[in-house]
N, CA, C and O of each residue as an XYZ file, in Angstrom:
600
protein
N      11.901     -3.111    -29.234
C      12.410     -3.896    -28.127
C      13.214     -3.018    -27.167
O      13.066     -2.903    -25.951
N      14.050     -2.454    -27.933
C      14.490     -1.424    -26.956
C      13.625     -0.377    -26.162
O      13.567     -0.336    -24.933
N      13.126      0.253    -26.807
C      12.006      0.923    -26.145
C      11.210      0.359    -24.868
O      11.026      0.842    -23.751
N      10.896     -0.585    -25.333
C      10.226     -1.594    -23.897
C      11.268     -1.684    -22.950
O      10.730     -1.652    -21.843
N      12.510     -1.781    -22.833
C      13.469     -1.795    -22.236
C      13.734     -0.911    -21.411
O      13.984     -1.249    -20.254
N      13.756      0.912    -21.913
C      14.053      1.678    -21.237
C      12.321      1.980    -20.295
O      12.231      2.525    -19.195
N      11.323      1.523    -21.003
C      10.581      1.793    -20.198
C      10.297      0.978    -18.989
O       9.765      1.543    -18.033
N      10.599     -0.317    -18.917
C      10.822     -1.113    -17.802
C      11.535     -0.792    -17.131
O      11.011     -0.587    -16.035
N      12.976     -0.522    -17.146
C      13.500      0.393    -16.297
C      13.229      1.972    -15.639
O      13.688      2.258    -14.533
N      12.472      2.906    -16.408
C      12.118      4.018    -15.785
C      10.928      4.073    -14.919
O      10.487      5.012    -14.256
N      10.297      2.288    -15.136
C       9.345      1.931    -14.413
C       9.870      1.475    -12.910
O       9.406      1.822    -11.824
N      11.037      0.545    -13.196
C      11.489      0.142    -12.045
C      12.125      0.908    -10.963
O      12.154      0.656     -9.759
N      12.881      2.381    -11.948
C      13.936      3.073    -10.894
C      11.821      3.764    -10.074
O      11.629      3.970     -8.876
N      10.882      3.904    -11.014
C       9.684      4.734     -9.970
C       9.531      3.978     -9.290
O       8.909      4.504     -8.366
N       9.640      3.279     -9.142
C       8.812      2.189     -8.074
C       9.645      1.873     -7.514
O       9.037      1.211     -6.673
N      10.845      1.768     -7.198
C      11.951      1.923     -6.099
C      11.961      3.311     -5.520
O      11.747      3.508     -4.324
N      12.139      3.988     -6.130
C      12.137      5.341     -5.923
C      10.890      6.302     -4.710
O      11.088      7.205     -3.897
N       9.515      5.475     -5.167
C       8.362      5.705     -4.421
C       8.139      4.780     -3.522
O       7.487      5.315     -2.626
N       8.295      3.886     -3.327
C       8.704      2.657     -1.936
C       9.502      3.248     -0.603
O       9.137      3.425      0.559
N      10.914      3.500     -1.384
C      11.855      3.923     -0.518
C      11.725      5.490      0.095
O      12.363      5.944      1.044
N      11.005      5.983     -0.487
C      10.450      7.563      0.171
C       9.352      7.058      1.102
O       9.138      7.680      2.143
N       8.883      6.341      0.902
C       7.451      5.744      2.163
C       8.118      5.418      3.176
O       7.413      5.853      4.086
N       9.205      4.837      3.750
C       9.631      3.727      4.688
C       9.627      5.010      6.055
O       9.181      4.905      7.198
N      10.080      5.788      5.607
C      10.209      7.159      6.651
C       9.280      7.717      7.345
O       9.327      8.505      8.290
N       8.176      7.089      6.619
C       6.707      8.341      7.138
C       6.125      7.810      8.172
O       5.731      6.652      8.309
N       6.060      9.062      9.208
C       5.962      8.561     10.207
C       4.319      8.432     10.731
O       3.597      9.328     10.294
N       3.905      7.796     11.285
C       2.301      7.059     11.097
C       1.567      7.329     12.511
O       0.635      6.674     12.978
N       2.124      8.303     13.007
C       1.741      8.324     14.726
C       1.979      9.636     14.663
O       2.671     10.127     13.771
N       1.212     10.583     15.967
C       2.122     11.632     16.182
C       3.232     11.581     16.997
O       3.333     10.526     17.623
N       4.191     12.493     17.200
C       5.453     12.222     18.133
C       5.072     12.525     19.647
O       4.054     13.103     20.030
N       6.001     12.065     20.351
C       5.843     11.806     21.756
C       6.030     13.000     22.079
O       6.700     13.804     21.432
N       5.308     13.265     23.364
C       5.371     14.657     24.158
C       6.768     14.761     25.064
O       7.482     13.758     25.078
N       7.033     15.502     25.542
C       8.633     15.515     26.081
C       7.696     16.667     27.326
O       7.190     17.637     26.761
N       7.519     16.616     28.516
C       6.950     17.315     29.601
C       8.307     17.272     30.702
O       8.941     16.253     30.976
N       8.553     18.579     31.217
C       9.178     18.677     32.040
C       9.388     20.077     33.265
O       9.143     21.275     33.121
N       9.830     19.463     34.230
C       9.258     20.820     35.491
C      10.667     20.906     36.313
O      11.040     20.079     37.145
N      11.358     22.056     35.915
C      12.637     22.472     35.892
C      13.790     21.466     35.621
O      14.782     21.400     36.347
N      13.622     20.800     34.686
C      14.549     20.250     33.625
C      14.209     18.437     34.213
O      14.808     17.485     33.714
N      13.232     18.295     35.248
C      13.411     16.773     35.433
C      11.763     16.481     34.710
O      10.679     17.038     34.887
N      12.097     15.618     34.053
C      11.073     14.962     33.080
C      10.008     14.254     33.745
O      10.204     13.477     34.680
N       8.920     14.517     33.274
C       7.663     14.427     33.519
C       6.704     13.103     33.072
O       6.428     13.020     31.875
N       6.219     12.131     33.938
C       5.838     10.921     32.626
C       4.168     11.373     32.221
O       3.132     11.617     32.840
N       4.708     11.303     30.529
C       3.017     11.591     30.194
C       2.668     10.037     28.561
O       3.256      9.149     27.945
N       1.723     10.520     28.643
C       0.646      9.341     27.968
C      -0.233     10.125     27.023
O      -1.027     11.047     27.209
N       0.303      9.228     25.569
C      -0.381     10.106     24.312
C      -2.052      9.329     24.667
O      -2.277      8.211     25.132
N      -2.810     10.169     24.339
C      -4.406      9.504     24.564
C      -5.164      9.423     23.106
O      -4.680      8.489     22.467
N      -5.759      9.816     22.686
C      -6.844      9.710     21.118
C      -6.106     10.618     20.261
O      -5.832     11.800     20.469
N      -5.884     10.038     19.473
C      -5.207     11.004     17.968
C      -5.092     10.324     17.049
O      -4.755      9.147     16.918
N      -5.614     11.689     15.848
C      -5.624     10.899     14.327
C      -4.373     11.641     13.784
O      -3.837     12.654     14.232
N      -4.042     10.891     12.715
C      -3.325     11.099     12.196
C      -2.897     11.210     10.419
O      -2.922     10.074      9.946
N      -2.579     12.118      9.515
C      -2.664     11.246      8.168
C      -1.035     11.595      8.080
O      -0.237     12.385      8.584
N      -1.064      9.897      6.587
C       0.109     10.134      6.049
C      -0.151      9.781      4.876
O      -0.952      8.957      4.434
N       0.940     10.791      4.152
C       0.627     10.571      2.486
C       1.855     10.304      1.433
O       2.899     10.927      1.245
N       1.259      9.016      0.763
C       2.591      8.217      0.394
C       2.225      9.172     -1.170
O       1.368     10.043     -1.328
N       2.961      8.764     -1.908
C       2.826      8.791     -3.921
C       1.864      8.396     -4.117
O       1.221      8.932     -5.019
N       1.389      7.489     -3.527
C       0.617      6.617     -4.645
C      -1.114      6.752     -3.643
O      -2.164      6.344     -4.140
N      -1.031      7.454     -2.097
C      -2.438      7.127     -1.324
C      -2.050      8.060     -0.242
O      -0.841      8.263     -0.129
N      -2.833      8.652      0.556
C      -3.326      9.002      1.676
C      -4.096      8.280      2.601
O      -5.244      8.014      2.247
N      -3.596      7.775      4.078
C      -4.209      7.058      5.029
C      -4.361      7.701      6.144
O      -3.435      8.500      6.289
N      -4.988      7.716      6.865
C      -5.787      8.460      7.968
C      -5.786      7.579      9.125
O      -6.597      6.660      9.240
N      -4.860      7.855     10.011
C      -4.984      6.329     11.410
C      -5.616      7.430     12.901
O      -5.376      8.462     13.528
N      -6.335      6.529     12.826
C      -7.720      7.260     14.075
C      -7.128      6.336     15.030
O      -6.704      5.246     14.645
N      -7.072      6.678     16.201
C      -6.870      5.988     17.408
C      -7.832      6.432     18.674
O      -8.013      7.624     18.918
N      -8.293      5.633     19.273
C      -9.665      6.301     20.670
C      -8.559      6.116     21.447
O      -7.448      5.708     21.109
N      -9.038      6.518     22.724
C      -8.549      6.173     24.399
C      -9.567      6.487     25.139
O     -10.648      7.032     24.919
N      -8.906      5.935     26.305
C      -9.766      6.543     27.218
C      -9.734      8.064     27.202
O      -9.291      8.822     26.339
N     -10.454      8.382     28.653
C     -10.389     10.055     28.504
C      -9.045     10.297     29.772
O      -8.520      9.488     30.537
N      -8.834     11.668     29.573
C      -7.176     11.729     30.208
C      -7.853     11.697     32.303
O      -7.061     11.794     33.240
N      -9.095     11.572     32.445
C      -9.115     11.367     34.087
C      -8.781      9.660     34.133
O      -8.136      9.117     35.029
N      -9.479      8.858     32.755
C      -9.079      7.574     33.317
C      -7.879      7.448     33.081
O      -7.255      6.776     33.902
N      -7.161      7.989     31.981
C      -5.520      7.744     31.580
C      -4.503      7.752     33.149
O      -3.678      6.989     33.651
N      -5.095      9.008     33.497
C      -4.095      9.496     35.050
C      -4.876      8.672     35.880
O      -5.316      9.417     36.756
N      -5.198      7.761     36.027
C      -5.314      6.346     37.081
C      -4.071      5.729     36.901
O      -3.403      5.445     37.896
N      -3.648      5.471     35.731
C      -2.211      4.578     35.267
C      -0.910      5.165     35.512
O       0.196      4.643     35.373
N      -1.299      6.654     36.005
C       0.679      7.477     35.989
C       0.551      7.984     37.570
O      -0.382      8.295     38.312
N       2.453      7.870     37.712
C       2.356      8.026     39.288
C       2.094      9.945     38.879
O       2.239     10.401     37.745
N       1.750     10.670     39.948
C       1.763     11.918     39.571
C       3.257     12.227     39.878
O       4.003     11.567     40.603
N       3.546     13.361     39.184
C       5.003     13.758     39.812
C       4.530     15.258     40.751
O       3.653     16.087     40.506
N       5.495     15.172     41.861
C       5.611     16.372     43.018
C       6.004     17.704     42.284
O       6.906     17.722     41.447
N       5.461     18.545     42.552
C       5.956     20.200     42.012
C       5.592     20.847     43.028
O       5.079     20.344     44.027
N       5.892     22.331     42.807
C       5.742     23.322     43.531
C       4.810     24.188     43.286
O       5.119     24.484     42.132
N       3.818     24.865     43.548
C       2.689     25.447     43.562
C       3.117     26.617     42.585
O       4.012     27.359     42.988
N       2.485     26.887     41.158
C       2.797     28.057     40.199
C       3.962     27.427     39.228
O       4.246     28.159     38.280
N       4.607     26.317     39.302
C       5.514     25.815     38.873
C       4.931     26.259     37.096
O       3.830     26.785     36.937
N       5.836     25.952     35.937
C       6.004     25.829     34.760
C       6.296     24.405     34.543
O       7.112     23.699     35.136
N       5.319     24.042     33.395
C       5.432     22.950     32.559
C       5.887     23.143     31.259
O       5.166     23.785     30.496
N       7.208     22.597     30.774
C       7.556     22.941     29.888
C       7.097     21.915     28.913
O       7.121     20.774     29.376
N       6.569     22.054     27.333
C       5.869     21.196     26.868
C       6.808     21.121     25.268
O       6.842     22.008     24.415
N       7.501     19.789     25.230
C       8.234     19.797     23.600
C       7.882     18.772     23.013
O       7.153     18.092     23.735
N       8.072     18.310     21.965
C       8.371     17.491     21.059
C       9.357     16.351     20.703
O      10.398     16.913     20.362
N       9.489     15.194     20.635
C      10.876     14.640     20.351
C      11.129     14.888     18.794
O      12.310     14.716     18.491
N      10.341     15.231     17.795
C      10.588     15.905     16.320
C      11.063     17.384     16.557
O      11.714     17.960     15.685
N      10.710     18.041     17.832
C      10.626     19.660     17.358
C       9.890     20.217     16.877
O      10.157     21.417     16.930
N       8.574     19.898     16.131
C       7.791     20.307     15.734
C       6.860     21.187     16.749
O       6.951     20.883     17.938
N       6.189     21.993     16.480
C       5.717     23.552     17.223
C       4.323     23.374     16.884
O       3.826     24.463     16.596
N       3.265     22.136     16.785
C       1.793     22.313     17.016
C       1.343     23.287     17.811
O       2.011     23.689     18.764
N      -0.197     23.916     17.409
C      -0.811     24.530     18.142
C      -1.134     23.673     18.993
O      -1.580     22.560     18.712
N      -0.819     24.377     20.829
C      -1.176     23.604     22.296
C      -1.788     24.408     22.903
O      -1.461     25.583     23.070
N      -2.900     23.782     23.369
C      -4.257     24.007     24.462
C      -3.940     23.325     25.836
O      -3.945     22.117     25.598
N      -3.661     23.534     27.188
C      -3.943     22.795     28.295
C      -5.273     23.079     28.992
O      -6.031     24.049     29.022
N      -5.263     21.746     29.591
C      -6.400     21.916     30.439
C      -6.761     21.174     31.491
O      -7.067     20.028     31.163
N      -6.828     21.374     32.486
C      -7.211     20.813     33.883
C      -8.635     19.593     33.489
O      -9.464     19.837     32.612
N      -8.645     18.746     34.056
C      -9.491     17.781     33.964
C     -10.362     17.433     35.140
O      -9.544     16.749     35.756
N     -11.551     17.421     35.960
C     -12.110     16.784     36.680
C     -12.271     15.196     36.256
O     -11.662     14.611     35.360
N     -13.519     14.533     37.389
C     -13.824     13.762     37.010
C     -13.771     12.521     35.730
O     -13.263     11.403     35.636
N     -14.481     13.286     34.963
C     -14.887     12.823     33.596
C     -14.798     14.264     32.557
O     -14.899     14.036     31.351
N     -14.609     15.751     33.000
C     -14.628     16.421     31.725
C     -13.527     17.777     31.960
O     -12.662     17.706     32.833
N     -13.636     18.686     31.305
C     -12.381     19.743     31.266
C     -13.072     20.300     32.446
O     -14.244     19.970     32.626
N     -12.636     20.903     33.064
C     -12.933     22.357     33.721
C     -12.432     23.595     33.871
O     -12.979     24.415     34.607
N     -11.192     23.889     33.093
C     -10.640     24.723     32.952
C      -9.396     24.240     31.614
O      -8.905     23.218     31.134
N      -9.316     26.015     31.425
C      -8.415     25.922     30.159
C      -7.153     26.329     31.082
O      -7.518     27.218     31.851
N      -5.662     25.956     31.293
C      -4.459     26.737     31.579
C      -4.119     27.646     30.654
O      -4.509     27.749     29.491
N      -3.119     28.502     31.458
C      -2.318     29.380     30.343
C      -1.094     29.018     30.340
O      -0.312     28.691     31.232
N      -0.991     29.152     28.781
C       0.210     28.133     27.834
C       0.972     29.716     27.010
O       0.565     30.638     26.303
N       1.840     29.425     27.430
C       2.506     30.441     26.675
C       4.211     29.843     25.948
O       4.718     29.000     26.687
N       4.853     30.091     24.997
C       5.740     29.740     24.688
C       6.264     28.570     25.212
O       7.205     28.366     25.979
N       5.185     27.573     24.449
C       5.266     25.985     24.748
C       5.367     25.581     26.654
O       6.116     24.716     27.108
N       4.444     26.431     27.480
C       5.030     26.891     28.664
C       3.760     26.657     29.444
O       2.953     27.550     29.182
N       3.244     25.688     30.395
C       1.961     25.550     31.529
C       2.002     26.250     32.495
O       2.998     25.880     33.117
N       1.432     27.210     33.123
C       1.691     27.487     34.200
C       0.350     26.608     35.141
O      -0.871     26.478     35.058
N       1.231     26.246     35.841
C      -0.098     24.879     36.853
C      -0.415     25.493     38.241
O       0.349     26.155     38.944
N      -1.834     25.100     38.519
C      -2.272     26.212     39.463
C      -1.120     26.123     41.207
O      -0.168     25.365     41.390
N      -1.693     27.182     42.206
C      -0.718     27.179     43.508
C      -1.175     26.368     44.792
O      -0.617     26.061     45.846
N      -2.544     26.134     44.201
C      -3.052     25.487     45.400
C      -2.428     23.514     45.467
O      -2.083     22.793     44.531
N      -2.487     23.300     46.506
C      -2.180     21.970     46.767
C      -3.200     20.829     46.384
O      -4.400     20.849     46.658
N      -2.597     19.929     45.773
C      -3.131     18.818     45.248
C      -2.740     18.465     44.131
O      -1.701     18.884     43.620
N      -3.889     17.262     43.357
C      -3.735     16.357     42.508
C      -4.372     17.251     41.575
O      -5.248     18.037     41.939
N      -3.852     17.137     40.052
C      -4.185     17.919     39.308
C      -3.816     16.903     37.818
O      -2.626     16.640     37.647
N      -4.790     16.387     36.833
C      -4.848     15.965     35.643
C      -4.737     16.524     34.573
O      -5.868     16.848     34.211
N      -3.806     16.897     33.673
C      -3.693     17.761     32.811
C      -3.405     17.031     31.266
O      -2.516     16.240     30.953
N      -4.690     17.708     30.304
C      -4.191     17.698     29.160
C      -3.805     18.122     28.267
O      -3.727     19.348     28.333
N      -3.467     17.673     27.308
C      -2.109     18.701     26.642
C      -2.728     18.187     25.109
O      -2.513     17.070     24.637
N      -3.500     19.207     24.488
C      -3.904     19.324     23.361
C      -3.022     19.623     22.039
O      -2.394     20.681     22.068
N      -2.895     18.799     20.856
C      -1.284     19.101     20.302
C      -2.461     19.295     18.933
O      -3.420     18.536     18.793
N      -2.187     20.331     18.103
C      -2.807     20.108     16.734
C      -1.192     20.615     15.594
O      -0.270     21.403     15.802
N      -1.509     19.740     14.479
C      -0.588     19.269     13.595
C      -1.222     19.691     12.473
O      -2.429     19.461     12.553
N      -0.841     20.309     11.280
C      -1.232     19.801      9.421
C      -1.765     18.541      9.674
O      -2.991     18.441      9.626
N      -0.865     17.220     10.025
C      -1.156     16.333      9.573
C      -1.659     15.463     10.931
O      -1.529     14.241     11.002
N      -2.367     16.450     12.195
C      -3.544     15.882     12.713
C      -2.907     16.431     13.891
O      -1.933     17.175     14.008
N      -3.837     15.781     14.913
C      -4.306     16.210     16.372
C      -4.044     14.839     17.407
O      -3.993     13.654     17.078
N      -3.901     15.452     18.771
C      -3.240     13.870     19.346
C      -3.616     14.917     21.044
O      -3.570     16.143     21.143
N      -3.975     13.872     22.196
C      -4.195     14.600     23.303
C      -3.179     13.710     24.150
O      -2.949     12.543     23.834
N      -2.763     14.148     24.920
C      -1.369     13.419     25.910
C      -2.029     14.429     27.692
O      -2.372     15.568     28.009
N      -1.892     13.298     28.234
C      -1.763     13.262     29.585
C      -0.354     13.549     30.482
O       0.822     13.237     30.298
N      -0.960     14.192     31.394
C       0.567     14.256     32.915
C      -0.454     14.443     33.968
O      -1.579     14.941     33.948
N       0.150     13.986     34.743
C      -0.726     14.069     36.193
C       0.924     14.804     37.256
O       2.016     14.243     37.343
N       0.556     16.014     37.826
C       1.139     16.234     39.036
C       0.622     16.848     40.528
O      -0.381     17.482     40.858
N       1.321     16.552     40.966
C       1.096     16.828     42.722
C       1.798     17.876     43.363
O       2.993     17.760     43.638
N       0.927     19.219     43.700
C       1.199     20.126     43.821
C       1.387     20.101     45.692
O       0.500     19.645     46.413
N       2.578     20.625     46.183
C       3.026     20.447     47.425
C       2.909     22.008     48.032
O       3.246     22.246     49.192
């Protein structure tokens, strides 16, 4: 009888124990933080999967979107200066491998150069769609900014 006892309890402290370590995990990737000499930039996470892995399972959350030319229909662009820097962070801090890339129409047309979490966006004037490729361990996520080069 006793025996059953302590094992009901070393059952109960696991299963409190593995519950309360789940509540934390975070099920999305984190938001992009974009900004062009310290004034913040509005951007839009687009298609990304994601896994998280509890004790007891591993789940995998897939999300579609549109593609980032239709995303930047929905954001005002913000004004910059021709050659400007996009600075590209994290609200975790976390340091994914990042790809940018200029968008036409409907597909990429160019890759930017990204250097120490860093866009450099082209000098010529205009509207310019940019996406911001984030890869993670625990997955991949594409985020939009649209700016207007003066």
């Amino acid at each position: 009888m006793r025996d059953k006892k302590y094992l009901l309890l070393i059952l109960l402290v696991f299963l409190l124990f593995s519950t309360g370590c789940s509540t934390n995990i975070r099920k999305e990737p984190p938001q992009l933080i974009a900004t062009v000499n310290k004034e913040r930039i509005e951007t839009t996470r687009g298609t990304y999967q994601w896994q998280t892995k509890n004790f007891f399972s591993n789940t995998t959350t897939v999300a579609d979107a549109a593609s980032p030319s239709q995303i930047a229909q929905d954001i005002k662009p913000q004004t910059v200066k021709g050659s400007s820097t996009v600075n590209v962070e994290f609200n975790d801090q976390s340091q994914p491998k990042l790809h940018a890339y200029l968008w036409g129409k409907e597909e990429r047309t160019k890759e930017l150069s990204l250097d120490q979490n860093q866009v450099i966006l082209p000098s010529e004037k205009g509207k310019y769609v940019i996406e911001i490729s984030s890869k993670w361990l625990k997955g991949d996520a594409s985020y939009t900014l649209v700016v207007k080069v003066q």
